[in-house]
C-alpha positions in Angstrom: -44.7 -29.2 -17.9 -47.8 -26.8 -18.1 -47.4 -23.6 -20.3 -46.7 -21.4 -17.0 -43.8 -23.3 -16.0 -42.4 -23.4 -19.5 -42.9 -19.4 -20.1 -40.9 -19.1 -15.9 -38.0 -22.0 -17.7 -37.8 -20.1 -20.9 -37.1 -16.9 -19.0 -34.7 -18.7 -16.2 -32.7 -19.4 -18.6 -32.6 -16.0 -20.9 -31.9 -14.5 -17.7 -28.5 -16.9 -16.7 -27.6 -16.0 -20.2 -28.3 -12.3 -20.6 -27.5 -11.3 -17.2 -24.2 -10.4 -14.8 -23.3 -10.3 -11.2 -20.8 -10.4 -8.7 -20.4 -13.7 -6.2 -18.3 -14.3 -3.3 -15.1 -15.1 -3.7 -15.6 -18.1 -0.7 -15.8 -21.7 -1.5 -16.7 -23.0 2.3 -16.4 -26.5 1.7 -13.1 -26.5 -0.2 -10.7 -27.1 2.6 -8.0 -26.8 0.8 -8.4 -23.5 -0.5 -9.3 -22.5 3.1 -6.0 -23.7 4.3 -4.3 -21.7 1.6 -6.0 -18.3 2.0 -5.2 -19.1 6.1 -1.9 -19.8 5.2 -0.8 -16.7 2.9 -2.6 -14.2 5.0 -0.7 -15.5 8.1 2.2 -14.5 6.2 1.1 -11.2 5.0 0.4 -10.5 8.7 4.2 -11.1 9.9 4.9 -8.6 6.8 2.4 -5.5 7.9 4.3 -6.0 11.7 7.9 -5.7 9.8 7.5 -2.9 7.5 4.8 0.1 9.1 7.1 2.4 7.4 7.7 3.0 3.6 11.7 2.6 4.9 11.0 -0.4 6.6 8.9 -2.2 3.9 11.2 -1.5 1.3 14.1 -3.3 3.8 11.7 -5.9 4.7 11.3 -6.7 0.6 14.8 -6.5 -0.3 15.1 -9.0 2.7 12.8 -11.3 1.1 14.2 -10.7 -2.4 17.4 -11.7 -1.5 16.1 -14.6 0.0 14.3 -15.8 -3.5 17.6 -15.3 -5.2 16.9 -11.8 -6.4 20.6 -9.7 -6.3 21.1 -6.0 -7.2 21.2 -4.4 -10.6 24.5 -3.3 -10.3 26.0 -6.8 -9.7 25.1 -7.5 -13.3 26.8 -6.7 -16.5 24.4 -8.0 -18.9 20.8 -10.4 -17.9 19.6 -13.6 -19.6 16.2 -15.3 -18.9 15.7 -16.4 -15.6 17.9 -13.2 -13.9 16.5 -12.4 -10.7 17.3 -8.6 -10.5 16.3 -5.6 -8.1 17.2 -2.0 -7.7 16.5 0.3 -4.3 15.3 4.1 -5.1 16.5 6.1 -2.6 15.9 3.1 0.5 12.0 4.5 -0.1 11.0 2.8 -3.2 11.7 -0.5 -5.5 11.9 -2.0 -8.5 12.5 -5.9 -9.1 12.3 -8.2 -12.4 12.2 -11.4 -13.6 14.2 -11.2 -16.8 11.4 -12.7 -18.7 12.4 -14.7 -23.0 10.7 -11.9 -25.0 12.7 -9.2 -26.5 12.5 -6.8 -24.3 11.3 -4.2 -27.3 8.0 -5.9 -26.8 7.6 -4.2 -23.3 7.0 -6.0 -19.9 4.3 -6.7 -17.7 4.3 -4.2 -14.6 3.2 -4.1 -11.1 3.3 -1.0 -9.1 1.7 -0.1 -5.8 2.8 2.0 -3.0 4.3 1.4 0.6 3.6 4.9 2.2 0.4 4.9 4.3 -1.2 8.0 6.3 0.6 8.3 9.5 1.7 11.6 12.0 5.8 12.9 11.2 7.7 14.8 13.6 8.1 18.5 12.7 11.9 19.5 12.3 12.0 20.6 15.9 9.4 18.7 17.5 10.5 18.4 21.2 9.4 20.7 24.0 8.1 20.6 27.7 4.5 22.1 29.2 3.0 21.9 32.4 5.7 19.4 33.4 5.2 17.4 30.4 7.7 16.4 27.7 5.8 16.4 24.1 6.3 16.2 20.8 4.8 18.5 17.6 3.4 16.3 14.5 2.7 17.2 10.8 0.0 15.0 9.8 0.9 12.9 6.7 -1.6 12.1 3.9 -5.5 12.1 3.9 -6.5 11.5 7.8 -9.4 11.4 10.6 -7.1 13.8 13.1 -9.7 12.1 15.6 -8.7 8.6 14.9 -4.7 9.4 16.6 -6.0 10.6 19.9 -6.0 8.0 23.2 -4.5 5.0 21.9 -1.4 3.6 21.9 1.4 4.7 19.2 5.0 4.0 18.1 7.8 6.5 16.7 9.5 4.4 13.7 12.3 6.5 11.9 15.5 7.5 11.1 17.9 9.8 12.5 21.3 10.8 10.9 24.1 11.5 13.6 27.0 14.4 13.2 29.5 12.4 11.7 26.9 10.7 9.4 25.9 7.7 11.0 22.6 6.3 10.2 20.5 5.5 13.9 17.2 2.9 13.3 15.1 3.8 15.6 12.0 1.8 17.0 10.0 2.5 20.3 7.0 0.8 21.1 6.7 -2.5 19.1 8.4 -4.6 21.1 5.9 -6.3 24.4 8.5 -4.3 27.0 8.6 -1.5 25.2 6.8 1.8 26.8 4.0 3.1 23.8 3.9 6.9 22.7 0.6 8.7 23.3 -2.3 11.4 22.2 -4.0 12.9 24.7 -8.2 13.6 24.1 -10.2 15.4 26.0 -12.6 14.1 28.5 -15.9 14.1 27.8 -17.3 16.0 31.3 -15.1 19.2 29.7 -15.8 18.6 25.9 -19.5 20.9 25.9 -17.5 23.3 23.6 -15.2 20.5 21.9 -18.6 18.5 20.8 -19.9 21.2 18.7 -17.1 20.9 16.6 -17.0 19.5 13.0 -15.5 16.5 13.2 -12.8 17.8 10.9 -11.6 20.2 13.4 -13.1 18.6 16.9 -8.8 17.6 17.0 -7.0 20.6 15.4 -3.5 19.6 13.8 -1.7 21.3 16.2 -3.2 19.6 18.8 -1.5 16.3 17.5 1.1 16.8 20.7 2.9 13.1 21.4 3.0 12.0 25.1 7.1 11.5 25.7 7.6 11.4 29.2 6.6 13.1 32.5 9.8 12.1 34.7 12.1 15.3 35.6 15.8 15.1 35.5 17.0 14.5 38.6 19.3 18.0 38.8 17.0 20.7 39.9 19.7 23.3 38.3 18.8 21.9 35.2 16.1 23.7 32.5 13.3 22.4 31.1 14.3 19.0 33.1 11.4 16.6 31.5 12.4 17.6 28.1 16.0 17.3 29.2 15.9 13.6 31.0 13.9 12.4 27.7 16.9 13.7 26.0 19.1 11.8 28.1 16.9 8.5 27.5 17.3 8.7 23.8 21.3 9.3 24.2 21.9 6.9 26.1 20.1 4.4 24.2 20.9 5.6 20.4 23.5 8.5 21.1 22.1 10.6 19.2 21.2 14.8 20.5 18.5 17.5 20.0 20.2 18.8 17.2 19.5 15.0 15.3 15.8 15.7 15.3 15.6 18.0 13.0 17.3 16.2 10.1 15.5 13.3 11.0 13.1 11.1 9.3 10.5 9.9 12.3 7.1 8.7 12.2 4.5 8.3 14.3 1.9 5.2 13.8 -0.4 2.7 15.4 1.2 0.4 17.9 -0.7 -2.5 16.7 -0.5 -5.5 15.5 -1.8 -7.4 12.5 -4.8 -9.7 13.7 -7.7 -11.2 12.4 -10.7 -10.1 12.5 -14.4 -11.9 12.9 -15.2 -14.6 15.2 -14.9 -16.5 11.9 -11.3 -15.0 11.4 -12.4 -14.4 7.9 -11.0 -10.5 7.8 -7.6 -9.1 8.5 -7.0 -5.9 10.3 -4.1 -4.1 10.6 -2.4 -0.6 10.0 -0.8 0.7 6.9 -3.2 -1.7 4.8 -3.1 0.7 2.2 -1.4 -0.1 0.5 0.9 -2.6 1.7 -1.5 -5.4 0.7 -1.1 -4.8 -2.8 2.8 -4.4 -2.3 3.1 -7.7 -0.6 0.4 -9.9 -3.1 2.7 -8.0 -5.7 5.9 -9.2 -4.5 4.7 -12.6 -3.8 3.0 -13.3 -7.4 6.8 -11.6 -8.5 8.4 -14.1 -6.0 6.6 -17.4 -6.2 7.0 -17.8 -10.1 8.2 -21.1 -10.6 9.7 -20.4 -13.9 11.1 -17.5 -16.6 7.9 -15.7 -17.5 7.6 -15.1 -21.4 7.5 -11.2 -20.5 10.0 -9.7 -18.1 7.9 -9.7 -14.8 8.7 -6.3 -12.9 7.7 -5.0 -9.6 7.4 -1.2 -8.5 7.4 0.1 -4.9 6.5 3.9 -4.6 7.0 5.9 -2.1 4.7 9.7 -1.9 1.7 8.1 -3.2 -0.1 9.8 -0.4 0.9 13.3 -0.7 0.5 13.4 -4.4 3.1 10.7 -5.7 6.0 13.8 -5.8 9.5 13.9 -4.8 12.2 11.6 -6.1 10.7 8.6 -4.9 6.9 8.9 -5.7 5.5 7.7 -9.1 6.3 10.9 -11.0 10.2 10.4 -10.5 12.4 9.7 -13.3 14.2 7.0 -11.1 11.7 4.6 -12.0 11.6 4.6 -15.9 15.7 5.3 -15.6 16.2 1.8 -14.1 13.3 0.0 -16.5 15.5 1.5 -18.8 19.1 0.1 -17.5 17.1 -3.6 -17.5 16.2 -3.0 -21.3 20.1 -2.0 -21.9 21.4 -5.1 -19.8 18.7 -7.5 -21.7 19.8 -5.9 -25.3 23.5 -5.7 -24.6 24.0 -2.6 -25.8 23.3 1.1 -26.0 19.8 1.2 -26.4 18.4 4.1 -29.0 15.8 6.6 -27.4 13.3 4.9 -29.9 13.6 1.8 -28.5 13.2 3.0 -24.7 10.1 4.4 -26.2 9.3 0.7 -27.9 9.5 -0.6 -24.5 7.4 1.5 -22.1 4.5 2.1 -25.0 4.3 -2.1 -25.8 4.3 -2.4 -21.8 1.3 -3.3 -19.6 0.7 -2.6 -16.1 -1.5 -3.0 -13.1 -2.1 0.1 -10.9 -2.3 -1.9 -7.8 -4.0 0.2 -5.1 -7.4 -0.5 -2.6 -10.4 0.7 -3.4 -13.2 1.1 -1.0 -15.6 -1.8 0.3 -19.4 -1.3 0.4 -19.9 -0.8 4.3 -23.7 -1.2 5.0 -23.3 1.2 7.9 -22.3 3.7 5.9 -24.5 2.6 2.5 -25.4 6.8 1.9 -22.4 7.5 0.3 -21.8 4.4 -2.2 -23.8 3.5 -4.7 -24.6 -0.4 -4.7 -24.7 -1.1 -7.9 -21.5 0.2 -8.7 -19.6 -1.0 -5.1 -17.1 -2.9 -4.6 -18.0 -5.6 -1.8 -15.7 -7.8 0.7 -15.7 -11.4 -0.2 -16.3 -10.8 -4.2 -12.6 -11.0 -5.1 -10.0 -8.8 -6.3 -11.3 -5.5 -7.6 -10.8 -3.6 -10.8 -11.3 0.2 -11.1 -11.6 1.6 -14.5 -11.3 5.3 -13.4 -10.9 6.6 -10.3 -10.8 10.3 -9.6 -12.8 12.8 -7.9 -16.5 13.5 -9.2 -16.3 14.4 -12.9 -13.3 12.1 -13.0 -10.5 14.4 -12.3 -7.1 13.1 -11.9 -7.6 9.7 -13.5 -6.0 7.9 -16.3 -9.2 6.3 -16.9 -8.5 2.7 -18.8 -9.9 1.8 -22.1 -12.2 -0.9 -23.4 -10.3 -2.8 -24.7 -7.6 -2.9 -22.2 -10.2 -3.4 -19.2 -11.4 -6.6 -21.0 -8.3 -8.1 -22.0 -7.4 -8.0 -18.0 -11.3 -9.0 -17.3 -10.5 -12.1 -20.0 -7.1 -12.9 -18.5 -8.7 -13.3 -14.8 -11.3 -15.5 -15.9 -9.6 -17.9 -18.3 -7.6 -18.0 -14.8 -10.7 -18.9 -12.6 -10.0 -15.8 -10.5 -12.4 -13.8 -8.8 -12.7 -10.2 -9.6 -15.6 -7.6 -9.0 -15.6 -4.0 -9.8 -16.7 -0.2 -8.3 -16.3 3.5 -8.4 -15.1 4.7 -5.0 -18.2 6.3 -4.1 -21.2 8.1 -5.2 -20.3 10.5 -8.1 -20.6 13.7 -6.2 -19.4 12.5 -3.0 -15.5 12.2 -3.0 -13.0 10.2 -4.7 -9.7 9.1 -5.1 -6.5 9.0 -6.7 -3.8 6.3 -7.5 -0.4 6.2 -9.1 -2.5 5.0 -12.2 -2.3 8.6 -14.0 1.9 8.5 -14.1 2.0 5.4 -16.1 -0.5 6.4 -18.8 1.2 9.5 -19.6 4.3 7.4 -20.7 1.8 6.0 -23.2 1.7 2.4 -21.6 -1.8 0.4 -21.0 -2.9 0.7 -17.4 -5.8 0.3 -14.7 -6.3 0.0 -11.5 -6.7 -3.1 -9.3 -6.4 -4.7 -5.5 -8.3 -5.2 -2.7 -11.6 -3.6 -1.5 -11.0 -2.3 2.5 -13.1 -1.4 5.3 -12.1 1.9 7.4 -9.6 3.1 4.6 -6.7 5.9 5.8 -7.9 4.6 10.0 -5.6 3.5 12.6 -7.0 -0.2 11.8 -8.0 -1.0 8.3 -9.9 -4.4 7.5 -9.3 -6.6 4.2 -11.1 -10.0 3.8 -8.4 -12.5 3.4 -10.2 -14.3 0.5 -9.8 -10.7 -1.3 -6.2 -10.8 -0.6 -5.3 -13.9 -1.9 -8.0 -13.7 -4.8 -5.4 -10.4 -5.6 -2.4 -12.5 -5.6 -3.5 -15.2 -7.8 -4.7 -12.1 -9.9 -1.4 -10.5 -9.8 0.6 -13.8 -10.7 -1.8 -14.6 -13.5 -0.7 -11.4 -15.0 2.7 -11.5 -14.5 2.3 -15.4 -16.0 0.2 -14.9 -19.1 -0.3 -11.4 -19.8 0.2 -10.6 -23.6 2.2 -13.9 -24.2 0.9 -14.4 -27.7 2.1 -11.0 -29.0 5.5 -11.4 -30.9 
């Protein structure tokens, strides 16, 4: 070897040593890890068609749950290692445990990600009848494109409560004979003025009108006699009145199915994405553990995240530390004093688990590369997130950030990381900041996803399950050695 070559070896190999980078998460040629990440996004797929609502994902879990051997909180009188436990919050939200051999004065390891997503709501009195049209008036939910809902095919998902109480499910436009709901747009041979719109406002919110029906009732005494035979449709099939919309809970969203994406089927696109992929890697790594964990293993469903994590059932509510808290009394079996609540939430760890935003080359302007998170490179870990000088993040430390960082690779588990976005560009928030005020250890984690808040958001399904075996990792080994 001449001097040249040595000098080029020498700094080959300072440069393997001294430097860092991201690869992807893909192993082509290992066929039966192929088969696996096939095989558990086929799974998450069925999940995203069972549960587009925050109502309907939370029934869809405690489904599952139940069928792992998980049974309510209140069926117990004391737990013992092994107890498979969950708790409902409000029929919007979710907690669920592993009752794990540490004391539980040590703290747990926690979960918690949300099952709201951006969608369109009814307003309170929503139904009315224009130019021999039968509509409906929306209030936009969470951050969206208002040009993304218009001229495509939706679905109303809801609830609505009847006079004497009854609770009616209703679903309309899922099912293959099903008729589907509908935004009109404006065509583009009358648009001249529309087209010099921003595209913030080139769809107004009050423009949001659902299609309903078109057909008059057949009494031409009658008023209003669309509105009033779409009326008649919806009593006949759920009994239910005028006066039930406006207590109701209905949504509109996306009448679309989970599929995958890529002649290579290597992506998954579906609605409601965020962030019901980190829910369901959640409740599978909670699910699939084959035995006791040392530390009690919990899982957290909120609801709100989207509007700000308010309200009884978003991240801010006392429900969720008030049942962590009936666990620690059931584990202890007694009273527990307000210091040791305290012992347990401060000793506790937890896992913020929300998407972040995949580097999209068509859009490259707003990221900054270097500091991207990229499909195909794993699961994704976000010290801070925020909005430009950080505001509204919990902002993990150093020492946390590379105990995770150490747990994931002494695990062989790919992970990457990112901001979401160039500084001055934007941001984001998460549930993250709720947690750390309660003094427990916390950062944000989960899966990078094209087309974030649209109609049709795209994961790579090697991210996904990348996530899980992150998420069961943690629940397996995180903090074991601490006594």
């Amino acid at each position: 070897m001449d001097k040249n070559e040595e000098k080029k070896s020498a700094a080959k190999e300072l440069e393997e040593k001294l430097t860092f980078e991201f690869k992807t998460a893909w192993e082509p040629g290992n066929k039966e890890k192929l088969d696996a990440i096939n095989s558990f996004a086929d799974e998450y797929k069925l999940a995203l068609d069972s549960g587009k609502t925050e109502r309907e994902f939370v029934n869809f879990t405690s489904a599952y749950l139940e069928s792992k051997g998980f049974k309510l909180l209140e069926t117990y009188s004391e737990l013992k290692t092994g107890d498979r436990v969950y708790q409902l919050v409000r029929g919007k939200g979710l907690l669920a445990a592993i009752i794990g051999e540490n004391d539980p004065l040590q703290g747990f390891n926690l979960i918690g990600s949300h099952v709201d997503s951006p969608r369109l709501d009814l307003k309170p009195n929503p139904l009315y009848e224009s130019s021999d049209l039968a509509l409906m008036k929306t209030h936009y939910y969470g951050g969206i494109k208002k040009y993304h809902w218009v001229a495509q095919p939706l679905a109303l998902h809801g609830v609505m409560i009847k006079k004497g109480g009854e609770k009616v499910e209703v679903i309309i436009g899922e099912d293959a004979s099903d008729p589907v709901l509908y935004i009109s747009d404006l065509l583009p041979h009358l648009a001249a003025d529309q087209m010099k719109k921003t595209a913030a406002s080139v769809v107004e919110g009050e423009e949001l009108n659902v299609l309903i029906g078109g057909l008059p009732y057949p009494d031409e005494d009658a008023k209003n006699r669309v509105k009033l035979a779409v009326l008649n449709l919806l009593f006949e099939k759920y009994g239910v009145t005028e006066r039930e919309f406006i207590t109701a809970e209905l949504e509109i969203v996306p009448a679309v199915k989970a599929r995958d994406v890529g002649l290579d089927r290597s992506f998954l696109g579906a609605y409601g994405q965020d962030d019901r992929v980190c829910a369901y890697t959640s409740l599978r790594a909670l699910t699939d553990l084959e035995e006791a964990p040392k530390r009690t293993a919990v899982l957290l469903m909120y609801d709100k995240e989207e509007t700000g994590s308010g309200g009884n059932t978003g991240a801010s509510s006392f429900l969720y530390p008030y049942y962590q808290q009936q666990i620690v009394r059931l584990m202890l079996g007694h009273e527990p004093s307000s210091l040791e609540l305290s012992q347990n939430i401060i000793n506790s760890t937890m896992l913020s688990s929300d998407v972040t935003n995949a580097f999209d080359p068509t859009f490259a302007s707003v990221s900054e590369p270097q500091n991207s998170c990229y499909t195909g490179r794993g699961m994704a870990l976000n010290k801070y997130t925020g909005a430009r000088g950080k505001g509204g993040t919990s902002d993990a430390s150093a020492e946390y950030f590379d105990e995770v960082v150490r747990l994931l690779e002494e695990n062989d588990i790919s992970w990457q990381t990112g901001e979401m976005g160039k500084v001055d560009q934007g941001g984001g928030g998460t549930v993250a900041v709720y947690q750390a005020e309660l003094g427990l250890e916390v950062i944000d984690c989960g899966v990078p996803l094209l087309s974030m808040h649209s109609c049709f958001e795209v994961s790579s399904k090697v991210d996904v399950y990348e996530t899980y075996r992150g998420y069961r990792a943690f629940y397996e080994n995180m903090r074991n050695d601490r006594v």
